[in-house]
C-alpha beads as a LAMMPS data file, in Angstrom:
LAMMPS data file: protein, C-alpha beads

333 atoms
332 bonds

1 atom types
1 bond types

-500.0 500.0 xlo xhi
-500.0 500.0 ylo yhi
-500.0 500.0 zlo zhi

Masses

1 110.0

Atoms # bond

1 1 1 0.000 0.000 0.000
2 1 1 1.264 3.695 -1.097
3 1 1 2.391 5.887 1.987
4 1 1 -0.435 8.311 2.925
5 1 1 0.350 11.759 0.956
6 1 1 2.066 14.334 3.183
7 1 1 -0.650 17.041 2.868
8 1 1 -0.328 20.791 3.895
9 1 1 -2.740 22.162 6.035
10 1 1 -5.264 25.005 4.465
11 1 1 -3.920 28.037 6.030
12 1 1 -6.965 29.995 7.773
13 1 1 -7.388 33.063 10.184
14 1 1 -7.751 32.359 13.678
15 1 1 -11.538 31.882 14.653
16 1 1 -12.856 32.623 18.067
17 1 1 -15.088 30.892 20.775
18 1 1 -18.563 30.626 19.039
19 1 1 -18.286 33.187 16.596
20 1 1 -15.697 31.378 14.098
21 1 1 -14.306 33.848 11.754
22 1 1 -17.246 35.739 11.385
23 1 1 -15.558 39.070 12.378
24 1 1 -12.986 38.682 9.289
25 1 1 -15.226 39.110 7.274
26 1 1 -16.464 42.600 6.123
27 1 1 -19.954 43.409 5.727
28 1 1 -20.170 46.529 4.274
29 1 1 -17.335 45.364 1.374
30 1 1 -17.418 41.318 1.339
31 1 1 -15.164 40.773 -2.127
32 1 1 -12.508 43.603 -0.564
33 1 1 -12.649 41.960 2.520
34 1 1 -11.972 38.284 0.829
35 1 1 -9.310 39.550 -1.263
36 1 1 -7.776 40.951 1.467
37 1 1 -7.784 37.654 3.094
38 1 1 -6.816 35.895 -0.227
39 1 1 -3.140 38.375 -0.215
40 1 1 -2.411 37.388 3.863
41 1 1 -3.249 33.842 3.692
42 1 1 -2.576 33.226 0.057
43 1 1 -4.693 31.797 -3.276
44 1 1 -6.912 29.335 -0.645
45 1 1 -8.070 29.220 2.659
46 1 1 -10.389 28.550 5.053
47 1 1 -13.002 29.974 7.062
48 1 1 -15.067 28.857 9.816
49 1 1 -18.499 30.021 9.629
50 1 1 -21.284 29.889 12.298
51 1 1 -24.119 27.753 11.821
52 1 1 -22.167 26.143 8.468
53 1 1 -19.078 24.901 9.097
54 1 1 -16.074 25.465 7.130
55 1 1 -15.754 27.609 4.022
56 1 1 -12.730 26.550 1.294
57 1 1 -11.979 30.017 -0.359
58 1 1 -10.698 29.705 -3.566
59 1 1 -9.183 33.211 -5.596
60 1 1 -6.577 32.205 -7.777
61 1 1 -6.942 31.061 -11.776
62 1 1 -4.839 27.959 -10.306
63 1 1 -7.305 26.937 -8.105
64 1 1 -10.504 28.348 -9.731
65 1 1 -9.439 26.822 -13.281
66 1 1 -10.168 23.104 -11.924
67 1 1 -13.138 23.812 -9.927
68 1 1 -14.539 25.974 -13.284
69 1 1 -15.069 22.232 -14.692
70 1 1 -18.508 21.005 -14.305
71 1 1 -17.231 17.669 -15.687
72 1 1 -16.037 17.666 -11.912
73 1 1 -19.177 17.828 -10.011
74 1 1 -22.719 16.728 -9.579
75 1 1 -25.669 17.783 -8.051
76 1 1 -27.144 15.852 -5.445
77 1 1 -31.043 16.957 -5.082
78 1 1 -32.323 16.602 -1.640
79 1 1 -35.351 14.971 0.037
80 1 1 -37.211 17.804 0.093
81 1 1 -36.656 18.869 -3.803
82 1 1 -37.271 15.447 -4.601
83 1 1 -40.865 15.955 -3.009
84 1 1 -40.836 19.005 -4.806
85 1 1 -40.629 17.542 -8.003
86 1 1 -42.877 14.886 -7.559
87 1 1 -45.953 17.563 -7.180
88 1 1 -46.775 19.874 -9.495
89 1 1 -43.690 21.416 -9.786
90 1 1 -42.250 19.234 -11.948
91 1 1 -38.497 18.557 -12.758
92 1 1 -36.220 21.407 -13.440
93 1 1 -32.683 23.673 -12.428
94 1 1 -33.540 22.499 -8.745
95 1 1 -35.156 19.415 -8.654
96 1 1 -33.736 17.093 -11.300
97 1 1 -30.448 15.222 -11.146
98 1 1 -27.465 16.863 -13.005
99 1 1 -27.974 13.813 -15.408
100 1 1 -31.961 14.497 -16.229
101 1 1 -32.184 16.184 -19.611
102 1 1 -34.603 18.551 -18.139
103 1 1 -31.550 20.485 -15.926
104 1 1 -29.714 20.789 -18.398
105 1 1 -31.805 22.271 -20.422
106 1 1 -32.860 24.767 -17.852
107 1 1 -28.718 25.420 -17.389
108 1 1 -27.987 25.709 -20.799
109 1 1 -30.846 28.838 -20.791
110 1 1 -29.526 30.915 -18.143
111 1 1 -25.911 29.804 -18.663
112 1 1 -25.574 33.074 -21.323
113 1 1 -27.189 35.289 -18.631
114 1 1 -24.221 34.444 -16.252
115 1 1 -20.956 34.208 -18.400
116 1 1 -19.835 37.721 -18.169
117 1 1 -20.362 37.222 -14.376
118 1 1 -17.176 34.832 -14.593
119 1 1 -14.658 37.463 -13.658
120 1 1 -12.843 39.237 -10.983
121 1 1 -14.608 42.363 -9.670
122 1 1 -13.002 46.312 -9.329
123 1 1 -12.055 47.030 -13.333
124 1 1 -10.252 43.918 -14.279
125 1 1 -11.424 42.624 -17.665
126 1 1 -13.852 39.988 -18.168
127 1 1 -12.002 36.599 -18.078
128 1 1 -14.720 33.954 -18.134
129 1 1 -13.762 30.559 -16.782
130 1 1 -12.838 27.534 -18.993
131 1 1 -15.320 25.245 -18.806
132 1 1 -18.056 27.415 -17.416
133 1 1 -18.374 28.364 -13.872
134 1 1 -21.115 26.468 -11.703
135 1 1 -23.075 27.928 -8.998
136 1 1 -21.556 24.883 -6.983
137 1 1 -18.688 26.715 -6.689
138 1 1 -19.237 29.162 -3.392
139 1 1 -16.440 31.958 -4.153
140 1 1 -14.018 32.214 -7.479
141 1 1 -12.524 34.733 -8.379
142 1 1 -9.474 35.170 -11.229
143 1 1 -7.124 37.665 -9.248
144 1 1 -4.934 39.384 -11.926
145 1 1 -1.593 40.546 -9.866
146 1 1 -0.550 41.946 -6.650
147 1 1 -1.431 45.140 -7.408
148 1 1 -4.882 44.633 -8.295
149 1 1 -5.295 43.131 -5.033
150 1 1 -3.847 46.514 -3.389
151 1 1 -6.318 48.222 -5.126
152 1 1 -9.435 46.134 -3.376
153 1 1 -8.023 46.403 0.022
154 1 1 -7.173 50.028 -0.171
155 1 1 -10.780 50.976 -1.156
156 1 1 -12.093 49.826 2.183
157 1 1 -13.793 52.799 4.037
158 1 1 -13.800 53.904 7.596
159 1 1 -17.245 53.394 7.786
160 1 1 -17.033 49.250 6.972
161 1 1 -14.158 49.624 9.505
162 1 1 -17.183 51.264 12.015
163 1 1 -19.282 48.215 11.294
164 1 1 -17.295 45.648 12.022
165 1 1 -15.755 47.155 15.372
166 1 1 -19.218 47.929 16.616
167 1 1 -20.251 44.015 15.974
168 1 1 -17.186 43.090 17.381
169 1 1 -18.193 44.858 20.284
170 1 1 -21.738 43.096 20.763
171 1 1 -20.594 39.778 20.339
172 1 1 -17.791 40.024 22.841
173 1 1 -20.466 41.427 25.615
174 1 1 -22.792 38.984 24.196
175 1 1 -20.609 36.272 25.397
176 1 1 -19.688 38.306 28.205
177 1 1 -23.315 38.220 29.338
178 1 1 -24.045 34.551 28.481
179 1 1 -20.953 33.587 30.924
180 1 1 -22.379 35.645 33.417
181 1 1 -25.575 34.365 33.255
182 1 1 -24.459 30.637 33.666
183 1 1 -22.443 31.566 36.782
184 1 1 -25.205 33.674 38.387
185 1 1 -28.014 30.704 37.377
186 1 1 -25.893 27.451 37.887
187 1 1 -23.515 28.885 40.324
188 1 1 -26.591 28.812 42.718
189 1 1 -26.516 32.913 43.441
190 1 1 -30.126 32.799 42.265
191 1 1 -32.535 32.690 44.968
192 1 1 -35.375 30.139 43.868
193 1 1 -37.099 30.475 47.318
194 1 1 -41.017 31.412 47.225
195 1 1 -40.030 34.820 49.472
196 1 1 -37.772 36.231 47.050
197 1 1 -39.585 38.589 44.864
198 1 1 -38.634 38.454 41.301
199 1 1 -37.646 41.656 39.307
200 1 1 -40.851 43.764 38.571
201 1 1 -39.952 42.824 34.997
202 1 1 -39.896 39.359 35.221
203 1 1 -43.388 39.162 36.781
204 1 1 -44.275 41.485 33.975
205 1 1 -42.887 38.987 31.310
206 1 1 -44.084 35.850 32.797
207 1 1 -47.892 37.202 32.887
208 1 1 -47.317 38.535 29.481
209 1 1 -46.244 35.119 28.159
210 1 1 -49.475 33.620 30.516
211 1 1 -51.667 35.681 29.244
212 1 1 -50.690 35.432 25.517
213 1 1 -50.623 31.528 25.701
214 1 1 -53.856 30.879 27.092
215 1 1 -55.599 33.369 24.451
216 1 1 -53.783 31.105 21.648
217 1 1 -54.814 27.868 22.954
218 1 1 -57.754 28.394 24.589
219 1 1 -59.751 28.210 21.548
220 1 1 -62.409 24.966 22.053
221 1 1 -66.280 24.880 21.434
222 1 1 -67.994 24.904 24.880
223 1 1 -71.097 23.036 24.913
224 1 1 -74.507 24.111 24.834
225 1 1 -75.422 23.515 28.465
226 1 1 -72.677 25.835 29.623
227 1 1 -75.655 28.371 31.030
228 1 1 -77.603 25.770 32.625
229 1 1 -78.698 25.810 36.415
230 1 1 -78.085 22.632 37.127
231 1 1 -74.636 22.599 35.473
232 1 1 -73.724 25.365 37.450
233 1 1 -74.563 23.850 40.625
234 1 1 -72.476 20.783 39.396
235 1 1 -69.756 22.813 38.817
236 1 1 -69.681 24.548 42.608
237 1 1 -70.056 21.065 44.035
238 1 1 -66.877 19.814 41.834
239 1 1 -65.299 23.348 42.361
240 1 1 -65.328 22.618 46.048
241 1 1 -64.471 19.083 46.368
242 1 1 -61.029 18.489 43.470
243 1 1 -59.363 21.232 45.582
244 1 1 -60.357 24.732 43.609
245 1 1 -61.633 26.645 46.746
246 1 1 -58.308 26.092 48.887
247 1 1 -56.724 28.317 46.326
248 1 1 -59.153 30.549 45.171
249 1 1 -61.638 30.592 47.892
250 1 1 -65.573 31.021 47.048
251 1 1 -67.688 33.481 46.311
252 1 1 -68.394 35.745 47.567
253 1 1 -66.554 35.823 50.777
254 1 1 -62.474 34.958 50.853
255 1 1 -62.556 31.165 52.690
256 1 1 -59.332 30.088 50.991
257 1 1 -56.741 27.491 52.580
258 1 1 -54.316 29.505 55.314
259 1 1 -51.413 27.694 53.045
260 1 1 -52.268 29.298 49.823
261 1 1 -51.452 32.698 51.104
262 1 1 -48.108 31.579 50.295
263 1 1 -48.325 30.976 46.594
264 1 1 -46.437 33.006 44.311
265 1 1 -48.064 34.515 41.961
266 1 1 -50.995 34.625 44.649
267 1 1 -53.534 32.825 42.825
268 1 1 -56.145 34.605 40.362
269 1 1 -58.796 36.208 41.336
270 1 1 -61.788 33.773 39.548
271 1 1 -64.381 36.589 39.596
272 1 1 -62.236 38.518 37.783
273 1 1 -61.162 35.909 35.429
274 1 1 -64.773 35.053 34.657
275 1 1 -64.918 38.454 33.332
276 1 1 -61.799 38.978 31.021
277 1 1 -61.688 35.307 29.915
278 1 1 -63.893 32.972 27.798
279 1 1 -65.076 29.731 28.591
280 1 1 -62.465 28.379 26.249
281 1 1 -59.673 29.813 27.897
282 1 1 -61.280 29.038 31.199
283 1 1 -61.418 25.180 30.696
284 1 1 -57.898 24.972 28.552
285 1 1 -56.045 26.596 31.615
286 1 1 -57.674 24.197 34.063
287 1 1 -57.273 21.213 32.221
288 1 1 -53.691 22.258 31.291
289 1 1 -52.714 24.185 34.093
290 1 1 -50.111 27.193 34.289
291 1 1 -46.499 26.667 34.682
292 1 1 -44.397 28.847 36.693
293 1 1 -47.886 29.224 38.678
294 1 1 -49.499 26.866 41.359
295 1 1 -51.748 25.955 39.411
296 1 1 -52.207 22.196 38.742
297 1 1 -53.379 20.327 35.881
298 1 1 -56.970 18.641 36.681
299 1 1 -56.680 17.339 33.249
300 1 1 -53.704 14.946 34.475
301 1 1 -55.579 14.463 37.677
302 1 1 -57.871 12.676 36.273
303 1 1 -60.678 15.529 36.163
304 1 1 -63.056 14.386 32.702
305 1 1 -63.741 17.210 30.393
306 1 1 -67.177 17.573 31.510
307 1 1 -66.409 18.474 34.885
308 1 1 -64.234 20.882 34.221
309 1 1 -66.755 22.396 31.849
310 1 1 -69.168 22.316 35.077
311 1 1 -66.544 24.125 36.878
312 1 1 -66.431 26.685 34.015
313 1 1 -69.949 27.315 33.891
314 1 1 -69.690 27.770 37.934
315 1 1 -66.851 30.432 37.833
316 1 1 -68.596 32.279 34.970
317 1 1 -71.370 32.439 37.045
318 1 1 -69.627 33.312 40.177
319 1 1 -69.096 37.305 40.066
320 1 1 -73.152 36.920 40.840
321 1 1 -73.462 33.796 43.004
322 1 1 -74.256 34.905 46.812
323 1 1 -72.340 33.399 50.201
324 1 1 -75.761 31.431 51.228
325 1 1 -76.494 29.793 47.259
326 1 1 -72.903 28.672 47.450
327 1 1 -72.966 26.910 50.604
328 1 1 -76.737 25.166 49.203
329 1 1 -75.212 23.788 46.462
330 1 1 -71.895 22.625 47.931
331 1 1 -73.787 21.580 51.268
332 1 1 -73.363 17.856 51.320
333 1 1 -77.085 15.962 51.145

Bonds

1 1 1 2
2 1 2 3
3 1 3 4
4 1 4 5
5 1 5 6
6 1 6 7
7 1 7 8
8 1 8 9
9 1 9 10
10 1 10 11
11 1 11 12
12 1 12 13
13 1 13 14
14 1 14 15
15 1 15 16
16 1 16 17
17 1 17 18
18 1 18 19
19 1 19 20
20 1 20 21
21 1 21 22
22 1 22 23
23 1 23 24
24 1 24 25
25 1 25 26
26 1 26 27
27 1 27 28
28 1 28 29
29 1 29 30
30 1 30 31
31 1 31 32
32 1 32 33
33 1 33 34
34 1 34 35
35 1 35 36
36 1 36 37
37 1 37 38
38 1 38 39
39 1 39 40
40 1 40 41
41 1 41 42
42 1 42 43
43 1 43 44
44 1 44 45
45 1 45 46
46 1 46 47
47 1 47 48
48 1 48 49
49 1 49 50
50 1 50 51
51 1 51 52
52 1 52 53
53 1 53 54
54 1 54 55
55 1 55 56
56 1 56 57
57 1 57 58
58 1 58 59
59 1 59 60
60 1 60 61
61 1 61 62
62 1 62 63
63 1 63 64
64 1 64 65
65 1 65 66
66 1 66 67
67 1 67 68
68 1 68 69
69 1 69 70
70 1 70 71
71 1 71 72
72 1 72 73
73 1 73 74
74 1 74 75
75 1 75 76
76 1 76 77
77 1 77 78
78 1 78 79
79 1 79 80
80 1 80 81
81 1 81 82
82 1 82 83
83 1 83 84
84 1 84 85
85 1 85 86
86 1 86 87
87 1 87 88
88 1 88 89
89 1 89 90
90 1 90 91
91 1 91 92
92 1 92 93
93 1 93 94
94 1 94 95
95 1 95 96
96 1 96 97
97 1 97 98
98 1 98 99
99 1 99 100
100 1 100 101
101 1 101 102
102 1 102 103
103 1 103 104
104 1 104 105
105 1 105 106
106 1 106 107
107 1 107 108
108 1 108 109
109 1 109 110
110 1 110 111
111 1 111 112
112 1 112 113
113 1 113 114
114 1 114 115
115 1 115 116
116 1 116 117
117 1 117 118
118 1 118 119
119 1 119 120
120 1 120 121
121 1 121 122
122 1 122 123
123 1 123 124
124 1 124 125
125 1 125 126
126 1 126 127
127 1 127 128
128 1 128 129
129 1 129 130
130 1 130 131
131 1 131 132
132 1 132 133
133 1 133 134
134 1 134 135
135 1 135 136
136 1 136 137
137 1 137 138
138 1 138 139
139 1 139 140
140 1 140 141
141 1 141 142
142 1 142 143
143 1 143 144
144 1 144 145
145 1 145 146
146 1 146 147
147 1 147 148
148 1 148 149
149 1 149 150
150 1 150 151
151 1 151 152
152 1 152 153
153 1 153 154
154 1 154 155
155 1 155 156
156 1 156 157
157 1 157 158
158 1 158 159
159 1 159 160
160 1 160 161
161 1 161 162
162 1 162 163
163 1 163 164
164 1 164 165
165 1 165 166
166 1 166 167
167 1 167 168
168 1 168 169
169 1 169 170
170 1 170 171
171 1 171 172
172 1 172 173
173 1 173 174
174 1 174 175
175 1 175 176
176 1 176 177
177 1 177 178
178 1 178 179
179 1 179 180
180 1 180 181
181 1 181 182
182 1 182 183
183 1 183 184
184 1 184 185
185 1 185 186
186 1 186 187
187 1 187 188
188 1 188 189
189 1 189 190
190 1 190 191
191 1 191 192
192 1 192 193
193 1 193 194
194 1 194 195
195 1 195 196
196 1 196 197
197 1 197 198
198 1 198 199
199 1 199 200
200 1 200 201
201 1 201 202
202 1 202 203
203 1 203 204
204 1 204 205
205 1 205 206
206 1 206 207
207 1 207 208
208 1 208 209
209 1 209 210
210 1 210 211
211 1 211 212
212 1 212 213
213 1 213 214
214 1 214 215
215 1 215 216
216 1 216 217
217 1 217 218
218 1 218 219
219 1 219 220
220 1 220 221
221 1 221 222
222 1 222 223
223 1 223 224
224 1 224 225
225 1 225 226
226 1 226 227
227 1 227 228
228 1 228 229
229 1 229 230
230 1 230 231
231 1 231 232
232 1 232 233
233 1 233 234
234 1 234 235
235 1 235 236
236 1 236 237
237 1 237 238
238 1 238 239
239 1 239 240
240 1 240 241
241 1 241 242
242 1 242 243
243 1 243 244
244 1 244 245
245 1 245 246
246 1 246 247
247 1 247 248
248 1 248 249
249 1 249 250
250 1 250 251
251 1 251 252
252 1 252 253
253 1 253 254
254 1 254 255
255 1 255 256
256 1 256 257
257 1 257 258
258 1 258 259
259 1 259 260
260 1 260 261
261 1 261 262
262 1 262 263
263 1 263 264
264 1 264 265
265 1 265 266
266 1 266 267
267 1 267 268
268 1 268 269
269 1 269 270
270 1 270 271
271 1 271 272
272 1 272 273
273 1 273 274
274 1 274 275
275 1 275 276
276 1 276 277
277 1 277 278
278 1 278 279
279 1 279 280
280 1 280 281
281 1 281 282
282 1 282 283
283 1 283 284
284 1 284 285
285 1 285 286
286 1 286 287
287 1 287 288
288 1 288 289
289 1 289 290
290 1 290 291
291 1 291 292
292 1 292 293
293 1 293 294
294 1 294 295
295 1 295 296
296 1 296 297
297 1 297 298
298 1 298 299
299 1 299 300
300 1 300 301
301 1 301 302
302 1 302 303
303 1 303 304
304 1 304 305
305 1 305 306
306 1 306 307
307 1 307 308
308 1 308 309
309 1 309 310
310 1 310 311
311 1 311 312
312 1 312 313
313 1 313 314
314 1 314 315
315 1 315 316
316 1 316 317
317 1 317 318
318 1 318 319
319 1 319 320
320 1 320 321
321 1 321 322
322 1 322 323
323 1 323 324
324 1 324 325
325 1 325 326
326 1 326 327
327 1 327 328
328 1 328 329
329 1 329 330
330 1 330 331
331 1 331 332
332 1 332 333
């Protein structure tokens, strides 16, 4: 067996932590900023990019020439073009194989749109590539000479400069922040006990996000009966027995659980609730529960969707139910 090639390493800027080599790259002048790359690190190189990996940048005629020939490559179509295709969209640039007749006809119509596209940018003369370039290709350019590289780099303005200093800048106290965080969280300097109070913020986010997500998902039919006397009284007997009134007491006087004085949030007031909140949203956060909240999920203890619809109907009613109707109807026989 042949020794293994001795193979030199593509040279490459030095990335950093998370961020690769994104800050290399210019975004107000990206072909100035990868020619000046291409005259430190020479005619290829490599650049780590986040979210994709590495980038092979190739900018001289010696290395473009070869990867100008399509003879070279193929096109691998994916799962999701192949669906694609297989619809009414049909088989063409983007979802045939490089060997279906139908891409290359599409290529061989916009192929003239794109040949005098073949060529290095900032005055140098069109110098399409033998063989035809292929958008497979991610970066060629034929560099003509030293001193038209000079001429990209020295074009770069102050403000591109600006830009890339200032994102500099956020990503370094971006990751100063995220290290922070970690230590403050899993260092255990965050107090998780019930009588710290959160920042007034974070109470106002977390009802926010509460509030928002029961709106969007509390969206099912209630039935018919919902208005019903009898499914009222239902609900205050069910209300008082699975453990509703030790939270939220009953109406109209406060005859809560001692214990739940020490929930946080302090639990909602239901009155109130029946009057900004549907029955839909009523039933999907008792069946579902609230996280970050004390309140349970009757759904997963065992409550049936018709008694929590009973309940419902009871707390919609309950901004006009009086002290003595609410002990009759929760008065054992």
């Amino acid at each position: 067996m042949d020794p293994a090639p001795n193979l030199e390493s593509i040279p490459h800027p030095p990335g950093h932590m998370l961020v690769g080599n994104l800050f290399d790259l210019d975004a107000a002048h990206p072909m100035e900023g990868l020619a000046a790359l291409a005259r430190k690190y020479g005619p290829i190189y490599k650049l780590e990019v986040p979210g994709r990996g590495s980038r092979i940048i190739a900018s001289s005629f010696e290395f473009v020439d070869p990867l100008c020939d399509e003879s070279g490559f193929d096109k691998k179509v994916g799962a999701g073009l192949t669906q694609l295709a297989a619809g009414p969209a049909g088989r063409g640039l983007f979802t045939s194989e490089t060997q279906d007749p139908n891409w290359r006809e599409a290529h061989n119509v916009l192929l003239p749109a794109f040949q005098h596209g073949r060529y290095a940018y900032s005055g140098l003369d069109p110098q399409p590539c033998p063989g035809g370039c292929s958008g497979r290709v991610r970066f060629a350019a034929h560099l003509r000479g030293r001193a038209s590289v000079e001429s990209f780099t020295d074009r770069r303005s102050t403000a591109g400069d600006g830009s890339m200093r200032f994102l500099a800048l956020i990503g370094a106290l971006a990751i100063i922040a995220a290290i922070g965080a970690a230590i403050y969280f899993f260092g255990g300097f965050y107090n998780v006990g019930e009588t710290a109070d959160n920042p007034a913020i974070v109470d106002w986010a977390l009802a926010s996000v509460r509030g928002a997500s029961v709106v969007a998902h509390g969206t099912e039919t209630p039935p018919a009966n919902l208005d019903d006397t009898e499914t009222v009284k239902a609900g205050a007997r069910i209300y008082a027995t699975i453990g509703c009134v030790n939270c939220h007491g009953g109406p109209p006087d406060a005859n809560w659980a001692k214990w739940s004085e020490g929930l946080k949030p302090v639990p909602a007031d239901l009155k109130v609730m029946a009057k900004e909140r549907t029955a839909s949203q009523l039933f999907w956060a008792i069946k579902n529960g609230i996280k970050f909240t004390g309140m349970p999920s009757f759904g997963l203890a065992g409550a049936p969707d018709q008694d929590i619809w009973s309940v419902v109907a009871f707390v919609k009613k309950s901004p006009s139910v009086s002290d003595d109707e609410y002990k009759a109807w929760t008065t054992p026989p």
